[in-house]
C-alpha positions, 0 to 999 in steps of 0.5 A: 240574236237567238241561235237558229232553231234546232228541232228535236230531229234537225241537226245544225246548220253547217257554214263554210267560211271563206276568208284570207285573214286569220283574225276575221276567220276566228272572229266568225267562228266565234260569233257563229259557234256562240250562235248555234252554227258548226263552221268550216274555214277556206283561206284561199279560192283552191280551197274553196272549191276543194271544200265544196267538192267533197261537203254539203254546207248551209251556206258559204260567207265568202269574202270577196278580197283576196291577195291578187288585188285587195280592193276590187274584189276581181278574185271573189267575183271569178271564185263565185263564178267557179263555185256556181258551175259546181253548186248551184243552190248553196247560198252564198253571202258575200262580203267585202271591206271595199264595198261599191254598188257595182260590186254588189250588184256584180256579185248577185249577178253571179249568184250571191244571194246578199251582200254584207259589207265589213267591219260587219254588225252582229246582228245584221249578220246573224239576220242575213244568215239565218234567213238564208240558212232557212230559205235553203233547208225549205228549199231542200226539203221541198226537193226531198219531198217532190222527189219523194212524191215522184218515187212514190208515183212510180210505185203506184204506177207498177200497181196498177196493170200496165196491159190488161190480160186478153179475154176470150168474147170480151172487150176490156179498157181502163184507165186510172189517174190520180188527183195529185201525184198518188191517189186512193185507186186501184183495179186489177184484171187477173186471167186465172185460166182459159175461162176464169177471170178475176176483175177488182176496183177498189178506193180508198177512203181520202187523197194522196200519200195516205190513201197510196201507203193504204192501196199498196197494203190493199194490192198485196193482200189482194193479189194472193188472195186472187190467186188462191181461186176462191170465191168473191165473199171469202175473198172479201172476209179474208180480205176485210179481216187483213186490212181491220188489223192496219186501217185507222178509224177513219180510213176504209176501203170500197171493193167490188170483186167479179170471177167472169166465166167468160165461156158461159157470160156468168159474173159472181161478185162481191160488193164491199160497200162500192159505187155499183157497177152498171150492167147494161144488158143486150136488150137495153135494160140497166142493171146495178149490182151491189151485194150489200155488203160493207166496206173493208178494213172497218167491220171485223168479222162481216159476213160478206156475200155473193150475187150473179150476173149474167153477161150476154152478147152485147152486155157492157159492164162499166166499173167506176170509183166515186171520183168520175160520178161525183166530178162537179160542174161549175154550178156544183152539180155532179156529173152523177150516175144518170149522165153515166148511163146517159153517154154508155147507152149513146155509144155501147155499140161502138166497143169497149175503148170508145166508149170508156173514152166517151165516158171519161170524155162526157165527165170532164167536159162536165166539170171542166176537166178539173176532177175532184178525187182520183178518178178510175174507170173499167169497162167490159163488153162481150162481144 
């Protein structure tokens, strides 16, 4: 039987040995040593318990037999029982000379997760534990990695406003959710003074882990950028010239950047290569604003622009990442910028929350509310 794999960064698989016999202890330490493992030996139920108290181990070989009665395994059965209350993942592979049916399905009753009956066979043992070892580092890394995931959500959480700031005339509501338990999105509403706002919404090219180390990179170029009070196409160069220096190849970044005069309705942006918002004007005519520009974080030096827009008195400005127009229904069609501008017409006199509902509403009725990507949307109304 091989030793059980050691990768380069893996450490061996520690096994604590529970047995009231000195000769069975050595013969184990010995078989398992040959074979790769660290051991740990317990002679009595106190230390047992004692042991896994203070260590962390792989797996427990416990025999079942101890010196208040040899043959039932009575004494192992409870020990199982106490071990449970104190660890409830360890593995623990059970052994006995006086092996039965009922005890065997007594002691997986309790926890055990096999059961091994003496005088052993080498090779049958070794199986069992390195398939038992294997099974519990899987498990524990997969807990890592959830509790990995859920801390790095968090994280993202706080990037994202959790209210957004009052602004004079206008109307605000948005939303952002991830595909899986971190995504590529992000928006930012900043009141930079009592008429000067600046609004962002930005996505990152891919999915999960990636894109969300990418958009905490994005956030904290970003935000002192913003409140520098500069201009939307130095902003962007700045900005494009940060992210060039850490994006890969196949990784970029789509922003649009406005300044809002809320006093006058003026809005100056900056389209780094982002789905264009859609401007309806008061009077029912639809508006794109894209400025031409490339995407962030792949084309050094890119002279990015500027361009104006004008919002009025019942003016909606929706804001959206790819996510929401690319949402496919069961026959693959997307839900598309048409139906977009389809359901705000509908519902623009009813204020900015109901209709950014309407909207996300309309996109996951389309695709059964199984959205594809990270998904964030943003509307402005003037009032």
């Amino acid at each position: 039987m091989a030793p059980i794999p050691n990768t380069e960064h893996s450490t061996p698989a520690r096994i604590l040995l529970a047995d009231d016999q000195d000769h069975i202890l050595d013969a184990l330490q010995l078989l398992l040593k040959r074979n790769g493992y660290q051991t740990k030996v317990a002679t009595k139920p106190s230390a047992v318990l004692e042991a896994l108290e203070v260590d962390d181990f792989d797996l427990l070989l416990l025999d079942l037999n101890y010196t208040r009665d040899t043959t039932s395994g009575g004494e192992g059965l409870d020990l199982l029982s106490q071990i449970r209350v104190i660890d409830e993942t360890v593995p623990v592979l059970v052994m006995t000379a006086w092996s039965t049916v009922e005890l065997a399905v007594e002691a997986m009753r309790r926890g055990a997760c096999d059961f091994v009956q003496k005088p052993w066979q080498n090779t049958n043992l070794l199986e069992k534990i390195q398939t038992q070892v294997e099974r519990r580092r899987d498990l524990v890394s997969q807990h890592w990695q959830e509790e990995e995931l859920r801390e790095a959500r968090k994280i993202q959480e706080n990037l994202i406003p959790k209210t957004i700031p009052h602004v004079p005339g206008f109307e605000i509501a948005a939303t952002s959710q991830p595909f899986r338990a971190v995504g590529g999105d992000y928006y930012d509403v900043v009141r930079l003074s009592d008429t000067r706002t600046a609004i962002s919404i930005a996505d990152v090219a891919g999915k999960g882990l990636p894109a969300a180390l990418l958009v905490s990179s994005l956030q904290a170029a970003l935000r002192p950028l913003i409140l520098d009070l500069i201009e939307p196409q130095e902003l962007c160069w700045r900005l494009n010239d940060a992210l060039c220096e850490i994006t890969l190849l196949d990784k970029f970044v789509s922003l649009f950047y406005c300044l809002l005069d809320s006093a006058t309705g003026r809005l100056t942006f900056c389209n780094a290569g982002h789905n264009p918002p859609v401007l309806i004007c008061s009077g029912g005519e639809v508006q794109t604003l894209s400025s031409g520009d490339a995407v962030l974080g792949q084309f050094p030096k890119w002279p990015y622009s500027q361009r104006e827009a004008q919002l009025n008195s019942g003016s909606v400005l929706i804001l959206f990442t790819d996510g929401i127009v690319e949402a496919c229904g069961a026959s693959g069609d997307p839900f598309g910028e048409e139906r977009l501008v389809g359901v705000a017409a509908q519902n623009r006199y009813f204020g900015a929350a109901p209709l950014h509902k309407a909207i996300l509403t309309a996109a996951s009725d389309h695709c059964g509310g199984r959205f594809q990507d990270d998904v964030s949307l943003l509307v402005l109304q003037a009032s």
